[in-house]
C-alpha positions as CSV (number, residue, x, y, z in Angstrom):
1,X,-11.5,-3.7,-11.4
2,X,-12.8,-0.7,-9.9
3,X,-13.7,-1.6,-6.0
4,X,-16.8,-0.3,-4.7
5,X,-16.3,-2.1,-0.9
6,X,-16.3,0.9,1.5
7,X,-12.7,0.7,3.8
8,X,-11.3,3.5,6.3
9,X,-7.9,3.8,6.5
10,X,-6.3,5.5,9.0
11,X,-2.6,7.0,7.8
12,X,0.2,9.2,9.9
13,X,0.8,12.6,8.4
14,X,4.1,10.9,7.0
15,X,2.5,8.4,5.5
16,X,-0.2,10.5,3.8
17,X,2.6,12.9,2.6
18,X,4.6,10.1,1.0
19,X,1.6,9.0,-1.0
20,X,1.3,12.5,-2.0
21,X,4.7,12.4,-3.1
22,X,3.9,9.2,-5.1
23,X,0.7,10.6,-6.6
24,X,2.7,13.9,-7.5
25,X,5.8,11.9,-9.3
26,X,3.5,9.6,-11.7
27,X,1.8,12.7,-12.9
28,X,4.8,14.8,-13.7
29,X,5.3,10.9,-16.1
30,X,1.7,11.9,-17.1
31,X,0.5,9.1,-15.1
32,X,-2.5,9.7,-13.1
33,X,-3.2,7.7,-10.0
34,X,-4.7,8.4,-6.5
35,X,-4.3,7.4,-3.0
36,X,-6.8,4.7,-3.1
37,X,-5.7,2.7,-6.3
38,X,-1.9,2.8,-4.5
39,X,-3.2,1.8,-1.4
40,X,-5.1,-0.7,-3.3
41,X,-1.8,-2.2,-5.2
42,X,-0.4,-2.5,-1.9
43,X,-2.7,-4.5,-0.2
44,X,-2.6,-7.0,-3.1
45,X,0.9,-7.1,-3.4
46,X,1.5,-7.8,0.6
47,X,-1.4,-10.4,0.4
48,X,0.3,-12.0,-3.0
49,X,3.6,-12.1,-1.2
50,X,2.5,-13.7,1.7
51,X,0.4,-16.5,-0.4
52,X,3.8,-17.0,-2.0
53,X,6.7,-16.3,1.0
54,X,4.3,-16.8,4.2
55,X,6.9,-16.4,7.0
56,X,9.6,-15.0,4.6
57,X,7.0,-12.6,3.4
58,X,7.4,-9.0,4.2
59,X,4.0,-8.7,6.0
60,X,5.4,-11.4,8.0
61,X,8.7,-9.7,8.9
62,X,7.0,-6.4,9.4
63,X,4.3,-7.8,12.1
64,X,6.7,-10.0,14.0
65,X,9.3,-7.1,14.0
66,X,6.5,-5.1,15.7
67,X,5.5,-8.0,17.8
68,X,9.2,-7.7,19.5
């Protein structure tokens, strides 16, 4: 489902260059895909997980290992 639900995100240069990377791998498979349908996948996976693991989740782990 294509999302039309306006979002900012705001990424580090790292970050942005890794997607890059991402984007530029799955086309040399002849795979096209783009920054906001892998940020998209993402999201739903971390969300999916957490439904499913809550404090064993990664999202969990992530924000409690920032936390300390």
């Amino acid at each position: 489902v294509f999302g039309k639900e306006a979002a900012t995100h705001r990424f580090t240069l790292e970050e942005k260059q890794a997607i890059a990377e991402l984007i530029f791998a799955f086309r040399q498979k002849n795979i096209r895909t783009s920054e906001n349908e892998i940020t998209r996948i993402a999201i739903n996976w971390l969300m999916l997980d957490y439904k499913k693991n809550k404090e064993n989740s990664i999202l969990h782990q992530a924000l409690f290992a920032r936390k300390s």
